[in-house]
C-alpha positions in Angstrom: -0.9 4.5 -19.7 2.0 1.8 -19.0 1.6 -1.4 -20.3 1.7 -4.0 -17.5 2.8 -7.5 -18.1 0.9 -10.2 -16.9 3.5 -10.9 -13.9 5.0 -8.0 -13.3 8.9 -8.4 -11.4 10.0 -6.7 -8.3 10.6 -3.0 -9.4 7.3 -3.3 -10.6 5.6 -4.5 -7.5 7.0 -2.4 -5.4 5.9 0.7 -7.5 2.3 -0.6 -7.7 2.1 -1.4 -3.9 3.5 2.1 -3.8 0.8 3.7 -6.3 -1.6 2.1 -4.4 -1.4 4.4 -2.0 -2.2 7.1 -3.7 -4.6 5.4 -6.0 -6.9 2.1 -6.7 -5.2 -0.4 -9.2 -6.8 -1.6 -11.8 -7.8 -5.3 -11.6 -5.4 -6.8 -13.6 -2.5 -4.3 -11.4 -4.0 -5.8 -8.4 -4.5 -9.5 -9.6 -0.4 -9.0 -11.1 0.6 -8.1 -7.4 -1.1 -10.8 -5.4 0.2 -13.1 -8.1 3.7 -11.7 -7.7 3.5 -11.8 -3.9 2.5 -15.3 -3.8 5.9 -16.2 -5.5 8.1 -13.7 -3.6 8.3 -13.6 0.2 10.5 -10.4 0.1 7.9 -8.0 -1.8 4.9 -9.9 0.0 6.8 -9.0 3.6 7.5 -5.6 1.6 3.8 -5.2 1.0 2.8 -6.3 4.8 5.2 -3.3 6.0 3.2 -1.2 3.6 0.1 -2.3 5.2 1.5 -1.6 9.0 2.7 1.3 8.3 -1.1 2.7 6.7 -2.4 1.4 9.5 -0.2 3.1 12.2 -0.2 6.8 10.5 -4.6 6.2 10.5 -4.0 5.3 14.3 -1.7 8.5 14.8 -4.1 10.4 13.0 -6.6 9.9 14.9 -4.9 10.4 18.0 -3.0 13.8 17.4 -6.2 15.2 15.8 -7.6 17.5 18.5 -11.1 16.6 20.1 -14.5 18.5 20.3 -14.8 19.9 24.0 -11.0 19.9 24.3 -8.8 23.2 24.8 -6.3 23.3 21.8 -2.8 24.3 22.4 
């Protein structure tokens, strides 16, 4: 396990907003993000994109996945 300082710099942002993807940070990973985010408006903006971009691969998902009743291709 990596140790995580309390305020963690960019690199390390980014990774966690990264590895949050993929998994649920810990509280003290979350809390060291928002903290971090409320300092820097380039990894907060960073973590927005992040966000959007979730958001639009759920909405494509959902959209290229085909429906019941429908003929397939």
């Amino acid at each position: 396990m990596r140790k995580m300082p309390l305020l963690p710099d960019c690199k390390e942002t980014t990774r966690l907003v990264l590895e949050g993807e993929d998994r649920q940070l810990r509280l003290l990973e979350r809390a060291g993000v928002r903290l971090h985010w409320r300092m820097c408006a380039g990894c907060a903006r960073f973590g927005r994109q992040v966000e959007l971009m979730r958001e639009a691969m759920g909405s494509w998902r959902r959209h290229a996945e085909p429906r019941e009743n429908e003929p397939g291709e």
